[in-house]
C-alpha positions in Angstrom: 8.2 26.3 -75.3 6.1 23.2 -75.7 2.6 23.4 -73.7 1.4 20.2 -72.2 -2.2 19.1 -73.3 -3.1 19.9 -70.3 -1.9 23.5 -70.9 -3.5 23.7 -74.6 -6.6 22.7 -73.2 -6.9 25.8 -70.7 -6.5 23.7 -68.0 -8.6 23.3 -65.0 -10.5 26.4 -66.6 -10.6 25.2 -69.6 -11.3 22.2 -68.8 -14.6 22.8 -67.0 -16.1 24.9 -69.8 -14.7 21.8 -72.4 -17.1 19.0 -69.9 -19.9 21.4 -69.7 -20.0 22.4 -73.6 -19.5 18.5 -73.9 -22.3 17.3 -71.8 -24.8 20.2 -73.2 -24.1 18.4 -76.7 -24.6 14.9 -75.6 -28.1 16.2 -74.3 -28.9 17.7 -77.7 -27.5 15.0 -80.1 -30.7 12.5 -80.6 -28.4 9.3 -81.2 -27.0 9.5 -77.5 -29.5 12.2 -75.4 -31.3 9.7 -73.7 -28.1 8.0 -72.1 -27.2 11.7 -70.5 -31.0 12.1 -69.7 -31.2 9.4 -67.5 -28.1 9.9 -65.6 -28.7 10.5 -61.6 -26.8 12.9 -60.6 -25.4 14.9 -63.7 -22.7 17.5 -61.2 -20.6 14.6 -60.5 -20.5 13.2 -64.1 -19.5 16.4 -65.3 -17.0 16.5 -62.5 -15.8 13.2 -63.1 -15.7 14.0 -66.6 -13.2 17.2 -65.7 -11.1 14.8 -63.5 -11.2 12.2 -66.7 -9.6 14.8 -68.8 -7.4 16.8 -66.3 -6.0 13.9 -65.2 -5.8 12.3 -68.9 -4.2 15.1 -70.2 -1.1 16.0 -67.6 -2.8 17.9 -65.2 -2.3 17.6 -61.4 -5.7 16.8 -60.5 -6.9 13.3 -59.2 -9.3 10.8 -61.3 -11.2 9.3 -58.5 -13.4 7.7 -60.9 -14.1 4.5 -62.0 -11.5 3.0 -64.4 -13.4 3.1 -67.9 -14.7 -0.6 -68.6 -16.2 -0.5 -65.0 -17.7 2.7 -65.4 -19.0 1.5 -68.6 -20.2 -2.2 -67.9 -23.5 -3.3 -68.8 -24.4 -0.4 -71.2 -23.6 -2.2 -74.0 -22.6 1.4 -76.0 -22.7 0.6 -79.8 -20.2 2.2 -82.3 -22.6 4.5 -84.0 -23.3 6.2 -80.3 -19.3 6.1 -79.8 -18.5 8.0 -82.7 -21.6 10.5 -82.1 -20.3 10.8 -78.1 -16.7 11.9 -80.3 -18.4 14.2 -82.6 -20.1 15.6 -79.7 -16.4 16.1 -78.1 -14.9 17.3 -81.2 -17.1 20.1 -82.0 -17.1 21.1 -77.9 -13.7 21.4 -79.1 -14.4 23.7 -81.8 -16.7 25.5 -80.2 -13.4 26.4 -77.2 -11.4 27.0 -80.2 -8.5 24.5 -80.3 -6.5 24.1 -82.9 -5.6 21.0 -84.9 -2.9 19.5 -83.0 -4.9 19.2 -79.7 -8.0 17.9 -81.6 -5.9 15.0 -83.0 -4.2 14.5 -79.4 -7.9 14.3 -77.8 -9.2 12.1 -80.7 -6.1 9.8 -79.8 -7.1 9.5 -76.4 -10.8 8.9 -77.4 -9.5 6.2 -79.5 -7.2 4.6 -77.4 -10.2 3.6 -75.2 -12.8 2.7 -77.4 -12.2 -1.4 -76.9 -13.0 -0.1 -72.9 -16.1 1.4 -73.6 -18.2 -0.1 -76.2 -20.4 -3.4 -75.6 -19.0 -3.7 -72.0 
């Protein structure tokens, strides 16, 4: 039977654990730290963040966020802290134990917004 992302990802679960191991990287990785640092209230980025992927990846849940160029206006994110924000996911994604296959589905997904986040 073929599992959803969603599904491969642990889903809601899995999920939450994925956002938290991401967002604990992004605070340790120099190129990007101070970005995450200086965020207001970091709860509802993570829980947006675990609405973002949920709802990204099949899952029933709701994004009530911003759509990703608004949410990303005026930070003017370069492509060096793009790809270290990837790495970051990447190896949260290690770190859960995925395999291959959802790696490359997530990295697709990453990619396909890149033009939405960087320089806005």
């Amino acid at each position: 039977m073929i599992q959803t992302l969603y599904q491969r990802l642990g889903e809601a679960k899995g999920i939450s654990q994925l956002v938290d191991d991401v967002m604990a990287a992004h605070l340790a990785n120099p190129l990007i730290k101070t970005r995450f640092e200086n965020i207001k209230d970091l709860d509802r980025a993570k829980r947006m963040a675990r609405e973002f992927f949920g709802a990204g990846s099949g899952g029933p849940e709701p994004y009530t966020g911003k759509d990703m160029v608004a949410a990303h206006k005026g930070m003017n994110i370069s492509e060096q802290e793009y790809l270290a924000a990837t790495d970051d996911i990447l190896g949260a994604m290690d770190k859960n134990k995925h395999d291959e296959e959802t790696k490359k589905d997530v990295l697709a997904i990453i990619y396909s917004l890149k033009n939405h986040i960087m320089r806005m």
